[in-house]
gemmi code that builds the backbone of each chain (N, CA, C; Angstrom):
import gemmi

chains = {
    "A": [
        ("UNK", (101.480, 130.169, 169.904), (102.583, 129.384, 170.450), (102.710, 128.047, 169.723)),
        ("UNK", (103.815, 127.736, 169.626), (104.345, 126.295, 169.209), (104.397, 125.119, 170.248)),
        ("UNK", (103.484, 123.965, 169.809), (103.229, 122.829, 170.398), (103.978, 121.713, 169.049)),
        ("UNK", (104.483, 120.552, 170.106), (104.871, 119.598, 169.703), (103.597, 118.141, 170.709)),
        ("UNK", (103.466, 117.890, 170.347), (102.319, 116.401, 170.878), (102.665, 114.886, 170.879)),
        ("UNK", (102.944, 114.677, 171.970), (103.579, 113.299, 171.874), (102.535, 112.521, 172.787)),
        ("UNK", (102.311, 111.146, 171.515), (100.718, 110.449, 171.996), (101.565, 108.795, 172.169)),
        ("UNK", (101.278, 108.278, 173.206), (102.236, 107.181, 173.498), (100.986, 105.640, 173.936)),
        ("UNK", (99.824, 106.000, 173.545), (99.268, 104.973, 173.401), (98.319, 104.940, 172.339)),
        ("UNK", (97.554, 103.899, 172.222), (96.573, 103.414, 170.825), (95.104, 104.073, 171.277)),
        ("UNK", (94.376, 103.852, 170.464), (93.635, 104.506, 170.450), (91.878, 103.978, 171.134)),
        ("UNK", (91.956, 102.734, 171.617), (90.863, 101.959, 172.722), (91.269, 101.655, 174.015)),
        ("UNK", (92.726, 101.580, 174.164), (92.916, 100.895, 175.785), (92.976, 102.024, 176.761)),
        ("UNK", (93.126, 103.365, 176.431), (93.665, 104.291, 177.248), (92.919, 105.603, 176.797)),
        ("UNK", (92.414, 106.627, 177.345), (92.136, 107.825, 176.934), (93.043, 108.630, 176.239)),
        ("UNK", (94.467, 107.905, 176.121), (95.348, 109.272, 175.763), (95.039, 110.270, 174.307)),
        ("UNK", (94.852, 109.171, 173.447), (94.759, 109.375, 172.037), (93.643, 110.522, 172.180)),
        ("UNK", (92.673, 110.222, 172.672), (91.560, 111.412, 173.017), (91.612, 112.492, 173.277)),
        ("UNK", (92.534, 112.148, 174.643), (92.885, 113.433, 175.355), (93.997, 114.374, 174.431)),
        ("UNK", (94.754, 113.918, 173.533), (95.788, 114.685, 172.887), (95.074, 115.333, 171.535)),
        ("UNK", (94.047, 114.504, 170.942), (93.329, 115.232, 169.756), (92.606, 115.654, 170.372)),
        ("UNK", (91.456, 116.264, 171.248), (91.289, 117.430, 171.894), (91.749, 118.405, 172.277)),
        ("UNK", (92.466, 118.326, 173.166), (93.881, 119.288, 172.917), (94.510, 120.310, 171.996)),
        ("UNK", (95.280, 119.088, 170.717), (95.179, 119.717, 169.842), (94.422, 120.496, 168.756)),
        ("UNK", (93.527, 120.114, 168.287), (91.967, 120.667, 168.531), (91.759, 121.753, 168.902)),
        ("UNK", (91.513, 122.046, 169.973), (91.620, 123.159, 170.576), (92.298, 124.044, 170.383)),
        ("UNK", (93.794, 123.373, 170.926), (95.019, 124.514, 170.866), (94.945, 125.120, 169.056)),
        ("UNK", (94.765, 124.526, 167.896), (94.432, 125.119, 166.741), (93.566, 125.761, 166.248)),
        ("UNK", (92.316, 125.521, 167.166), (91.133, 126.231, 167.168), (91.361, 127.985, 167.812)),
        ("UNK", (93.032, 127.549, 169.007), (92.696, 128.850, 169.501), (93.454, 130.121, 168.362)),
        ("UNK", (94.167, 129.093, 167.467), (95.577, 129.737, 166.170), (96.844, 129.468, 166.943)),
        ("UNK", (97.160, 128.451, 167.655), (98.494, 127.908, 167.990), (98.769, 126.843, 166.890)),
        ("UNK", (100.187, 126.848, 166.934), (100.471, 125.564, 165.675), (100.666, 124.304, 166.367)),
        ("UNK", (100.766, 123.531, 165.319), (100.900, 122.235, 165.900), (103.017, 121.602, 165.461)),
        ("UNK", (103.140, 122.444, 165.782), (104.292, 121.610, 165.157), (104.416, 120.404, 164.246)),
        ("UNK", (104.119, 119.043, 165.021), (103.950, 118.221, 164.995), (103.082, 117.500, 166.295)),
        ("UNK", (102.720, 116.329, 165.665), (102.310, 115.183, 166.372), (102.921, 113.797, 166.709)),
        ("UNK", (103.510, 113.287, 167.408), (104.647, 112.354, 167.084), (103.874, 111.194, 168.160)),
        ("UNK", (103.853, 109.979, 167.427), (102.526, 108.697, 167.843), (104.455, 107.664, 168.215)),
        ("UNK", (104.270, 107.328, 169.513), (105.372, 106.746, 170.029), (104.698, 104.899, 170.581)),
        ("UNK", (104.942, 104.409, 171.048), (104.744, 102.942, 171.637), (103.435, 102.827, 170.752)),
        ("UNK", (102.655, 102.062, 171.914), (101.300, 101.942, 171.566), (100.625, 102.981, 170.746)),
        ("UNK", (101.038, 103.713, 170.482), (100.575, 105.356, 170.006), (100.452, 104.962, 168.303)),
        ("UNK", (101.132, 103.999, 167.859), (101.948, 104.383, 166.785), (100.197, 103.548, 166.452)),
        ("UNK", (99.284, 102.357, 166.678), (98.479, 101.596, 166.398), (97.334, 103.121, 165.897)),
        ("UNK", (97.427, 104.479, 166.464), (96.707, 105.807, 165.772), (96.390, 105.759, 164.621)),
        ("UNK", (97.701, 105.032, 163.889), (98.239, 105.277, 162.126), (97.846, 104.270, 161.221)),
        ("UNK", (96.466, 103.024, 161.563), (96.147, 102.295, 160.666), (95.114, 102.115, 159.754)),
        ("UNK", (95.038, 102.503, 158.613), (93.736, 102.678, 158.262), (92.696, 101.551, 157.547)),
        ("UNK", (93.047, 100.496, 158.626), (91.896, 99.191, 158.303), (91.144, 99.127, 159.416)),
        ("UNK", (91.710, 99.818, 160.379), (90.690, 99.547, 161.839), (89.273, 100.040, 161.106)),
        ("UNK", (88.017, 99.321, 161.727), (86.679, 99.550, 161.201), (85.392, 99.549, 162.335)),
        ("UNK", (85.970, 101.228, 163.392), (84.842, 100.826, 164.591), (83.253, 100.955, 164.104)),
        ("UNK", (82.762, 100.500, 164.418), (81.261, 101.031, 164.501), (80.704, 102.194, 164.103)),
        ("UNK", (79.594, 102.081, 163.382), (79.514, 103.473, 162.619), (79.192, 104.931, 163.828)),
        ("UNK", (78.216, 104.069, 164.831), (78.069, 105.240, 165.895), (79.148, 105.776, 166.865)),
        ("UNK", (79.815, 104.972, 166.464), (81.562, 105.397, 167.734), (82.437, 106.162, 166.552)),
        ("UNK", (83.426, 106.660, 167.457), (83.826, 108.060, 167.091), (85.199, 106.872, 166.045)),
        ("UNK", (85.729, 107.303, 165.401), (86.621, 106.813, 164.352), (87.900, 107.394, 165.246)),
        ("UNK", (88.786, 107.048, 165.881), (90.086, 108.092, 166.225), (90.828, 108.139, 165.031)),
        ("UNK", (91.542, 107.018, 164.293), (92.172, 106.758, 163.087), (91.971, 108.017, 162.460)),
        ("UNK", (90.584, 108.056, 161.571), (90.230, 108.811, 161.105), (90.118, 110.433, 161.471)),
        ("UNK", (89.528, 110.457, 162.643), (89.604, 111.393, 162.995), (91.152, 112.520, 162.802)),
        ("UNK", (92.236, 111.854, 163.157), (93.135, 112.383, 163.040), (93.797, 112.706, 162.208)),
        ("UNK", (93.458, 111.619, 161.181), (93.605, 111.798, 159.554), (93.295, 112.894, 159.380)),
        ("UNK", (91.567, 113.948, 159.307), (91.241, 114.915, 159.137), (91.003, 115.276, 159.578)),
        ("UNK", (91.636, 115.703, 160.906), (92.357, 117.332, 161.709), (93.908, 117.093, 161.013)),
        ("UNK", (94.366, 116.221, 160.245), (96.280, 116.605, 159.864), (95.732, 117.078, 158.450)),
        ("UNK", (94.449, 116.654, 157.635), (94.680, 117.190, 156.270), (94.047, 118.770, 156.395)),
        ("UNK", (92.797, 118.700, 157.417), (92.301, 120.420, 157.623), (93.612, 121.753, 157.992)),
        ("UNK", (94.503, 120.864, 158.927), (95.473, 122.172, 159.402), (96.879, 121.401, 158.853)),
        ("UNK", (97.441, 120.659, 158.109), (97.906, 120.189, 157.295), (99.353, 120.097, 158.716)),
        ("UNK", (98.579, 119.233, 158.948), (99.606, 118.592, 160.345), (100.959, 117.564, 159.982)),
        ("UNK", (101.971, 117.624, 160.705), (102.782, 116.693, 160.344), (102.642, 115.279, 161.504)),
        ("UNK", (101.871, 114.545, 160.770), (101.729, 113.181, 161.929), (102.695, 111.834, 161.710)),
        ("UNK", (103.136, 111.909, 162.560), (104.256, 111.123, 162.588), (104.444, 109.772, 163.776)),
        ("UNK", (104.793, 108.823, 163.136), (104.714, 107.505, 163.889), (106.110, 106.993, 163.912)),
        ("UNK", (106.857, 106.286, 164.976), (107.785, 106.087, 165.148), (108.222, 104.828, 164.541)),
        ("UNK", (109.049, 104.812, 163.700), (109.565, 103.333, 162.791), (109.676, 102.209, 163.675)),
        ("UNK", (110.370, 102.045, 164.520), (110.740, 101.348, 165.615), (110.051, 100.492, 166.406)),
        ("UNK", (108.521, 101.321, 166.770), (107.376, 101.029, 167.163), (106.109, 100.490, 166.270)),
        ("UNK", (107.085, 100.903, 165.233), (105.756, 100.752, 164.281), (105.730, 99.498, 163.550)),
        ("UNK", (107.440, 99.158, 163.553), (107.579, 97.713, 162.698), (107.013, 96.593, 163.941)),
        ("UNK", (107.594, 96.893, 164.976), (107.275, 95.936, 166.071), (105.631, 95.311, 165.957)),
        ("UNK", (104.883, 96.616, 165.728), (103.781, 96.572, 165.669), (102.453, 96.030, 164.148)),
        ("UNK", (103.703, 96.527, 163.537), (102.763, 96.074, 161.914), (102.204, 97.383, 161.169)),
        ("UNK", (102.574, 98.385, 161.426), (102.294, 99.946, 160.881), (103.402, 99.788, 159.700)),
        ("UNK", (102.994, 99.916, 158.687), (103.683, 99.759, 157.681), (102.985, 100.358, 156.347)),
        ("UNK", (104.374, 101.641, 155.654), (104.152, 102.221, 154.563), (104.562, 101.735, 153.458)),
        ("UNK", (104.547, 102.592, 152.592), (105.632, 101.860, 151.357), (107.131, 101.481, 151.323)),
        ("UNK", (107.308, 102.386, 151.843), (108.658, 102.476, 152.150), (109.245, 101.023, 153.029)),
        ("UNK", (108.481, 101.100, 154.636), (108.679, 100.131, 155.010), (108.343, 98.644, 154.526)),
        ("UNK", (107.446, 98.374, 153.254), (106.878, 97.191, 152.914), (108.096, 96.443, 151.922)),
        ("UNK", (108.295, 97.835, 151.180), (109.541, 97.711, 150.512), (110.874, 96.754, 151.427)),
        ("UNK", (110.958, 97.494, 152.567), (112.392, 97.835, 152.652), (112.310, 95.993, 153.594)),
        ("UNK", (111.283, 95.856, 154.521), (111.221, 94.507, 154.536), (110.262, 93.544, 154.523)),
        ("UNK", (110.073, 93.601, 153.059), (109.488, 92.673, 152.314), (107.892, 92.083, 152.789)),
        ("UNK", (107.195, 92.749, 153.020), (105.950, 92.775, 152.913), (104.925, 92.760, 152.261)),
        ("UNK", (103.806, 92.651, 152.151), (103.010, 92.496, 151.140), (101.903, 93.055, 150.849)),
        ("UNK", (101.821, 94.141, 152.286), (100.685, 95.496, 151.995), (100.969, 96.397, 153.257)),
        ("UNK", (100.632, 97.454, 152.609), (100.601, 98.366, 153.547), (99.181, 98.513, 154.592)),
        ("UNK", (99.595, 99.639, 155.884), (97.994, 99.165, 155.864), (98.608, 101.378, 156.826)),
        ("UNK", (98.840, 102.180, 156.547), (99.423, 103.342, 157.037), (98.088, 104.680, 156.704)),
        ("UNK", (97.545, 104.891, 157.738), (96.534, 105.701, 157.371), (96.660, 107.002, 156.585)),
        ("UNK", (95.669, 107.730, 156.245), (96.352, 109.581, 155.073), (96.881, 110.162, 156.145)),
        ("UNK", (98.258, 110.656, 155.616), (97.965, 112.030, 156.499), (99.011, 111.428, 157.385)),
        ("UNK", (99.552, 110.138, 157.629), (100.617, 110.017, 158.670), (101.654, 109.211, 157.632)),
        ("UNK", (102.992, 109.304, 158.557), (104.509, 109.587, 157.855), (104.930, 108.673, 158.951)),
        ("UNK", (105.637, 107.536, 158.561), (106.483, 106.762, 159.458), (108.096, 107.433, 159.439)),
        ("UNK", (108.781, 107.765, 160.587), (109.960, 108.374, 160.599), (110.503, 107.811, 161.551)),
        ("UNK", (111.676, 108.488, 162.210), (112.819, 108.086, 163.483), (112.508, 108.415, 164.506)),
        ("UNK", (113.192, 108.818, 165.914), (113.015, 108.982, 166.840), (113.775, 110.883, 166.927)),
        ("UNK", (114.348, 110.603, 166.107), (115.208, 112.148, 165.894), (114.305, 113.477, 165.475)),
        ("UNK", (112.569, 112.842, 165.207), (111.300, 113.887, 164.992), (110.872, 114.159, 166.390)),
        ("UNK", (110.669, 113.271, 167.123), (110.471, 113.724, 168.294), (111.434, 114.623, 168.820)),
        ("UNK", (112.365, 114.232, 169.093), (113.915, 115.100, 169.583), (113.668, 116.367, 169.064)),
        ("UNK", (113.700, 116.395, 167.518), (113.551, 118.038, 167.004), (112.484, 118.730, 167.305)),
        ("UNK", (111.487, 117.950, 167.329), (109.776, 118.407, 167.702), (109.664, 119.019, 169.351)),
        ("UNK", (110.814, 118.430, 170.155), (110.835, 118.896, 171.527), (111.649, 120.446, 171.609)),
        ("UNK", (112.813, 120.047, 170.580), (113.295, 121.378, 170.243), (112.766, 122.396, 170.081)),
        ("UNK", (111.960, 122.617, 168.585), (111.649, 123.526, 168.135), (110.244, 124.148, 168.658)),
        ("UNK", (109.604, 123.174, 169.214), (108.459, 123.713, 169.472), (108.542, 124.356, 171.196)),
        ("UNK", (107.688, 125.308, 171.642), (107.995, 125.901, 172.632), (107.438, 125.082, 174.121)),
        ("UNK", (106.556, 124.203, 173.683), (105.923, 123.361, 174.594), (105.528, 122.010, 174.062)),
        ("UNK", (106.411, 120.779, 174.977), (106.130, 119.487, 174.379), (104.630, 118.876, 175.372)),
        ("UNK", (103.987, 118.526, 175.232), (103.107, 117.575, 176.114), (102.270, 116.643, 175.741)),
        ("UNK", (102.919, 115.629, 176.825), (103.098, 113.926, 176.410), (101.393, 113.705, 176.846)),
        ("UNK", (100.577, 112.415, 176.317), (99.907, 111.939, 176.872), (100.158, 110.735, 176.867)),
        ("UNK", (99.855, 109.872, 178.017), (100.227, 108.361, 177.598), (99.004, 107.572, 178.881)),
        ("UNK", (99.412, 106.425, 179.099), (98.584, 105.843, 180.003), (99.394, 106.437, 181.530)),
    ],
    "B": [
        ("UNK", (110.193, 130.288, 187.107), (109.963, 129.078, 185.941), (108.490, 128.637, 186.655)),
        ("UNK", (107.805, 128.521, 186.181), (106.425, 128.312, 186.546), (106.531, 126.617, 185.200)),
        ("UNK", (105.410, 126.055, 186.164), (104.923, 124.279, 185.559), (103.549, 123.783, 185.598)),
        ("UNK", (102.940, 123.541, 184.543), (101.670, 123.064, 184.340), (101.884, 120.997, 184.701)),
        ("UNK", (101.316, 121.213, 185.721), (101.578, 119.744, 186.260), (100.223, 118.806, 185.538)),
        ("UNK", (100.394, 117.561, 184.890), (99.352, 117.019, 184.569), (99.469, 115.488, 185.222)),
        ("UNK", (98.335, 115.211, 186.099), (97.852, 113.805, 186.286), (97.148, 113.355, 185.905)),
        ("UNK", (96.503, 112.352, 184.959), (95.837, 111.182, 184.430), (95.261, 109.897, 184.881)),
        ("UNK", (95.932, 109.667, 186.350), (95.915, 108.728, 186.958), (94.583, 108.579, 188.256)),
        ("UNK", (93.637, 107.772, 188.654), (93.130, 108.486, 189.439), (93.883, 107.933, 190.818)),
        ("UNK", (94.146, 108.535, 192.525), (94.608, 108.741, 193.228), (94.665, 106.949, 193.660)),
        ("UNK", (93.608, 106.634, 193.353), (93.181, 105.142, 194.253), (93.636, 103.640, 193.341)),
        ("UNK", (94.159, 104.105, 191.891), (94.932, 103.644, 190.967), (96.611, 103.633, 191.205)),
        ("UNK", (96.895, 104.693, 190.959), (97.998, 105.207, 191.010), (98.507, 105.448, 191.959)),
        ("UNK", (100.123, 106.323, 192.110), (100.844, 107.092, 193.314), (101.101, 108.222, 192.475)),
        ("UNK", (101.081, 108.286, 190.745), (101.566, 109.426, 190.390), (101.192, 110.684, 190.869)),
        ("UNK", (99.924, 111.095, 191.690), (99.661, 112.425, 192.501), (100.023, 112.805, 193.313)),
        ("UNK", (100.687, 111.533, 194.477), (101.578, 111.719, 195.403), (102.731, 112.300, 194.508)),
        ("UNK", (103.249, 111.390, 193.879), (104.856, 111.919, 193.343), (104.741, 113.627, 193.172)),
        ("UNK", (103.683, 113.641, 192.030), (104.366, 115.144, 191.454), (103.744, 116.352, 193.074)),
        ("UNK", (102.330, 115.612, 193.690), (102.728, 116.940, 194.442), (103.759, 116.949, 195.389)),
        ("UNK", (104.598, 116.412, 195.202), (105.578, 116.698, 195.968), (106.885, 117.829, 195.689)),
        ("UNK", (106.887, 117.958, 193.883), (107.154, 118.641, 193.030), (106.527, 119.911, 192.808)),
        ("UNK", (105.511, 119.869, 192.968), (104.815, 121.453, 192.900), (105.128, 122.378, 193.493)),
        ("UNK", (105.629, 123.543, 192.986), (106.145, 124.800, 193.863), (105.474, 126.069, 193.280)),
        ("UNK", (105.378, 127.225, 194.474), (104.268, 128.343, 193.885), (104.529, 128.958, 192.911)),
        ("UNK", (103.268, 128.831, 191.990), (103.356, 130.086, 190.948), (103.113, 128.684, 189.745)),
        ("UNK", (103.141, 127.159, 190.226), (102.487, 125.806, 189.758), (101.115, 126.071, 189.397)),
        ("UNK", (100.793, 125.019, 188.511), (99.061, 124.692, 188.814), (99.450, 122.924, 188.488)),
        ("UNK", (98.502, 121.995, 189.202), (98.064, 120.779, 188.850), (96.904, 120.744, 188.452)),
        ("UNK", (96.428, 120.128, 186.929), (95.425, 119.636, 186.036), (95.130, 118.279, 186.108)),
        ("UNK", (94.218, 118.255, 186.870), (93.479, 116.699, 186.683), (92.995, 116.483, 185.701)),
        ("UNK", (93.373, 115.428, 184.673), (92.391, 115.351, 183.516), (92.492, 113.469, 183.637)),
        ("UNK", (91.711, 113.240, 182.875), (91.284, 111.475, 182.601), (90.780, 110.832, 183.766)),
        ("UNK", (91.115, 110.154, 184.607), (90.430, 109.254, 186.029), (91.431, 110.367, 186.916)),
        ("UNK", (92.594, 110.992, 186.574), (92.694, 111.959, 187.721), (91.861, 113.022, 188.635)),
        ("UNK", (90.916, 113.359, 187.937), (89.572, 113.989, 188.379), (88.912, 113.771, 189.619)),
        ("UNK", (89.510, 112.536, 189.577), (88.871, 111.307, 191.350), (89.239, 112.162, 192.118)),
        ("UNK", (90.865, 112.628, 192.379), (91.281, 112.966, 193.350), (90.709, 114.450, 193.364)),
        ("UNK", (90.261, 115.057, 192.742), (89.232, 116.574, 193.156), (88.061, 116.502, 194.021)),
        ("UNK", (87.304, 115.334, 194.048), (86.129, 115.361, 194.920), (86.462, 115.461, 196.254)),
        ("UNK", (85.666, 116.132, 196.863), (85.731, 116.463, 198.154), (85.585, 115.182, 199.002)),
        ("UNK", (86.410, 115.030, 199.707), (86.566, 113.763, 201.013), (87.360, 112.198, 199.921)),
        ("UNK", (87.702, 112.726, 198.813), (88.758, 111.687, 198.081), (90.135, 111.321, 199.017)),
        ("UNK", (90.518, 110.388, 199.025), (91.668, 110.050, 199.797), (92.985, 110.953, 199.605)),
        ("UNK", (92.642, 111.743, 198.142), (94.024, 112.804, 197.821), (93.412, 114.223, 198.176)),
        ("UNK", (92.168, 114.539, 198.831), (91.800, 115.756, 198.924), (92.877, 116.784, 200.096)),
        ("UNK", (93.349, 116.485, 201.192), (94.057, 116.871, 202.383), (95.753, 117.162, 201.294)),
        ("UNK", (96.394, 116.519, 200.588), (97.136, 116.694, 199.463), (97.421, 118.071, 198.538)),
        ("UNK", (95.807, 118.312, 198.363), (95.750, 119.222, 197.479), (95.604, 120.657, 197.848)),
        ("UNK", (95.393, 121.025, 198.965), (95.035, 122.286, 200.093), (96.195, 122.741, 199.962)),
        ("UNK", (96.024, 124.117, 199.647), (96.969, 125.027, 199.678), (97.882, 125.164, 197.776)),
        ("UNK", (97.768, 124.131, 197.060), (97.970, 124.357, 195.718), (96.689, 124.840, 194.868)),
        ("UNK", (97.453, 125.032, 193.617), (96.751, 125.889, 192.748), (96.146, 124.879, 192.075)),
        ("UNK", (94.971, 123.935, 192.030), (94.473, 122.835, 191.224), (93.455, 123.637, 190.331)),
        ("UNK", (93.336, 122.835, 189.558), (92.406, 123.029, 188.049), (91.941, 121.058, 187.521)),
        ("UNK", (91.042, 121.037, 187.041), (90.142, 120.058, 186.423), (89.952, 119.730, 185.168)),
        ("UNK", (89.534, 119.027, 184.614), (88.896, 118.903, 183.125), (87.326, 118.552, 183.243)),
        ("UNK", (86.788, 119.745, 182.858), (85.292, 119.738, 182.913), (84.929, 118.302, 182.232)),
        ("UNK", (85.427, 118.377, 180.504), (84.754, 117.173, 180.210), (85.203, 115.543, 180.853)),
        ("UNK", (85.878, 115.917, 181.417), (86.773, 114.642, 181.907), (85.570, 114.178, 183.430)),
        ("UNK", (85.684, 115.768, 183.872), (84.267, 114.987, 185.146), (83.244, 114.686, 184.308)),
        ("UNK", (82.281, 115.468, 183.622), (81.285, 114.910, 182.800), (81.241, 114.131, 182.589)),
        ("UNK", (81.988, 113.160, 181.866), (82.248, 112.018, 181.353), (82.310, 111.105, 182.793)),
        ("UNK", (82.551, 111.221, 183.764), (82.500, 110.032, 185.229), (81.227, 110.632, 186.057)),
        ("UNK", (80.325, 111.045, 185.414), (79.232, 111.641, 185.983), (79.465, 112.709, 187.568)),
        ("UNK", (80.904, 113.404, 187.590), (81.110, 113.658, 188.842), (80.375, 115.324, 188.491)),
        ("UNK", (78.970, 115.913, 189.398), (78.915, 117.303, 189.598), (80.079, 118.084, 190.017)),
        ("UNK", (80.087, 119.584, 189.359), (81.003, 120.361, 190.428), (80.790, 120.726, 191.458)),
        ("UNK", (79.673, 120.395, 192.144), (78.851, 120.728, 193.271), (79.819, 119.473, 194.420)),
        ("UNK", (80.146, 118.909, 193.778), (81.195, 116.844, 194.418), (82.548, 117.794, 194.592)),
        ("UNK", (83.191, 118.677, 194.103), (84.240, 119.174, 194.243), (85.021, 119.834, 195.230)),
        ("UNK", (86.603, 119.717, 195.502), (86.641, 120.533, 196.503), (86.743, 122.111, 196.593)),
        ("UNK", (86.600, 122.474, 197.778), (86.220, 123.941, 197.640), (87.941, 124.408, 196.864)),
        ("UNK", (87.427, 125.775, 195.794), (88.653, 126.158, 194.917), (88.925, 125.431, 194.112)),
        ("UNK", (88.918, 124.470, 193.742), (89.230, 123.830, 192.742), (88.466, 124.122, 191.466)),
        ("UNK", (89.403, 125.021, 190.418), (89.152, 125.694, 189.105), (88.447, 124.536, 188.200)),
        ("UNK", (87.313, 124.407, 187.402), (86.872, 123.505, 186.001), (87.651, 124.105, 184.900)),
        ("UNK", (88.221, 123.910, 184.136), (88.292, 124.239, 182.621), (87.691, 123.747, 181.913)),
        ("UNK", (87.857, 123.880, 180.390), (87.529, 123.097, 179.515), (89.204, 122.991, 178.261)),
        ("UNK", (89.009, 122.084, 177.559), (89.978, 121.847, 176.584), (90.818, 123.358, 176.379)),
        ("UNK", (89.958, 124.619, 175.959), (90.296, 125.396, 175.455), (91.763, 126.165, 176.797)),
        ("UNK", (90.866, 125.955, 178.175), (91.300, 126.671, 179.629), (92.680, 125.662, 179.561)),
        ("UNK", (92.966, 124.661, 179.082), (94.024, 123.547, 179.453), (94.907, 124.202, 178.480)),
        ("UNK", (94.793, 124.299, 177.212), (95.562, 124.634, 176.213), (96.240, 126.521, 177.153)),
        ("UNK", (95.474, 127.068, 177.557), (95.566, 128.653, 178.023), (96.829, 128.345, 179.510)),
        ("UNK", (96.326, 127.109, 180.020), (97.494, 126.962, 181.214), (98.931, 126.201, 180.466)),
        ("UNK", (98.581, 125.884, 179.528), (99.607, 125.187, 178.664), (101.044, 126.075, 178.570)),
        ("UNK", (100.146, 126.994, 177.763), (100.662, 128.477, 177.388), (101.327, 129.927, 178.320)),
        ("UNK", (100.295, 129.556, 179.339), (100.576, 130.626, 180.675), (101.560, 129.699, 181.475)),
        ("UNK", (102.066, 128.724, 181.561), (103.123, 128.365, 182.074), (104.240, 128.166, 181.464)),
        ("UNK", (105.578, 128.048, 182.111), (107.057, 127.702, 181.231), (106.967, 126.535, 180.776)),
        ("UNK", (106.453, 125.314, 181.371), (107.086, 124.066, 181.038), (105.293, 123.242, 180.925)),
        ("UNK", (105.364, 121.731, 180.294), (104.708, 121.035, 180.441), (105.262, 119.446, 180.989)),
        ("UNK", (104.733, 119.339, 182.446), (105.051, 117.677, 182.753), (104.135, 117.242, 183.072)),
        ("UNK", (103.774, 115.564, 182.112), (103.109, 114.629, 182.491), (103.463, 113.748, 183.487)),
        ("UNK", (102.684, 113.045, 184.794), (103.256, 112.504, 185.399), (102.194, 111.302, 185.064)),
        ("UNK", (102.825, 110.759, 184.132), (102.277, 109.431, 183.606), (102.890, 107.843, 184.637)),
    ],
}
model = gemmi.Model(1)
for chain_id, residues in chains.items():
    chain = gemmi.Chain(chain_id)
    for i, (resn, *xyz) in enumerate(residues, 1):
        res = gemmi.Residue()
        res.name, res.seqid = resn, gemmi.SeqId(i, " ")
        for name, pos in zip(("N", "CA", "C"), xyz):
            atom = gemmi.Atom()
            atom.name, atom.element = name, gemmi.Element(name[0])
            atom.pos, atom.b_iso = gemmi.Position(*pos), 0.0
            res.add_atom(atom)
        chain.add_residue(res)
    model.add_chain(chain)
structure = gemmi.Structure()
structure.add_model(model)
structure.setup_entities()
């Protein structure tokens, strides 16, 4: 079956981020696809790859990085949320004038119109958030 | 149309468990997962709530708040990640009641 994953907080204040890469995880472990992953509000802070926890704590950043390059996931962070926030690719550094990126592997800053299609196409959407 | 109901919230936090069971209709299940788990223990302020629906748990989610299933109320299903993804699937729809 087709899953779409919509993660609407960061990855220390709230269990969600956890609870949705388990999940997904799973659900790929069982041979369901992932459609996508689509990182919304707070969600979008998933996608930075300077965060630097502790070597004995679990990395989420990372982590998600490689579960999207193992099952070659489409992870996706919402532009909107993301400028607000400071998630920024090339594209966006470019477009307003910035001076580094900081966008982890493996995730894609896009619109709100991925989610929309991601609810579409996939046969089951489910949100985690706070 | 069958619905995999999910709460996150625990009962003594939140109202979201009130809300959705009010929403639950047969052939439902509600999944406690994150601090929602609270409201599964037996003599929890949401236990009288849950009688007569189809509830389910997140094993690692009690683990993780040190709650035994032995603390649980009577019927109330454990899963694990894999059992959540299977009710995911065995139902029509997915709502979070965040």
């Amino acid at each position: 079956m087709k899953f779409t994953i919509q993660v609407n907080e960061g990855p220390y204040q709230h269990q969600a981020s956890d609870s949705a890469y388990q999940f997904t995880k799973s659900a790929l472990e069982k041979g369901h696809e992932i459609f996508r992953v689509f990182f919304y509000h707070d969600g979008v802070n998933n996608g930075t790859r300077l965060t630097t926890p502790p070597q004995d704590d679990r990395n989420v950043v990372r982590r998600w990085s490689e579960l999207g390059e193992q099952y070659k996931l489409d992870l996706v962070i919402c532009v909107a949320a993301a400028q607000r926030r400071g998630i920024v690719d090339d594209g966006e550094a470019k477009r307003n004038g910035k001076d580094a990126t900081n966008i982890a592997p493996g995730f894609r800053i896009s619109g709100l119109g991925q989610l929309v299609e991601g609810a579409i196409q996939a046969e089951r959407l489910v949100v985690f958030g706070d | 149309m069958s619905m995999l109901h999910l709460v996150n919230k625990s009962p003594y936090e939140r109202n979201s468990l009130d809300t959705c069971v009010g929403y639950v209709k047969a052939g439902d299940t509600l999944l406690l997962i994150e601090d929602g788990v609270y409201a599964a223990m037996s003599g929890s302020k949401a236990a009288a709530k849950l009688s007569g629906l189809d509830v389910a748990v997140l094993g690692p989610d009690l683990a993780a708040r040190g709650i035994g299933e032995d603390r649980l109320i009577d019927g109330v299903t454990v899963v694990d990640y894999a059992g959540f993804v299977d009710l995911a699937t065995d139902k029509d729809k997915v709502q979070s009641w965040l």
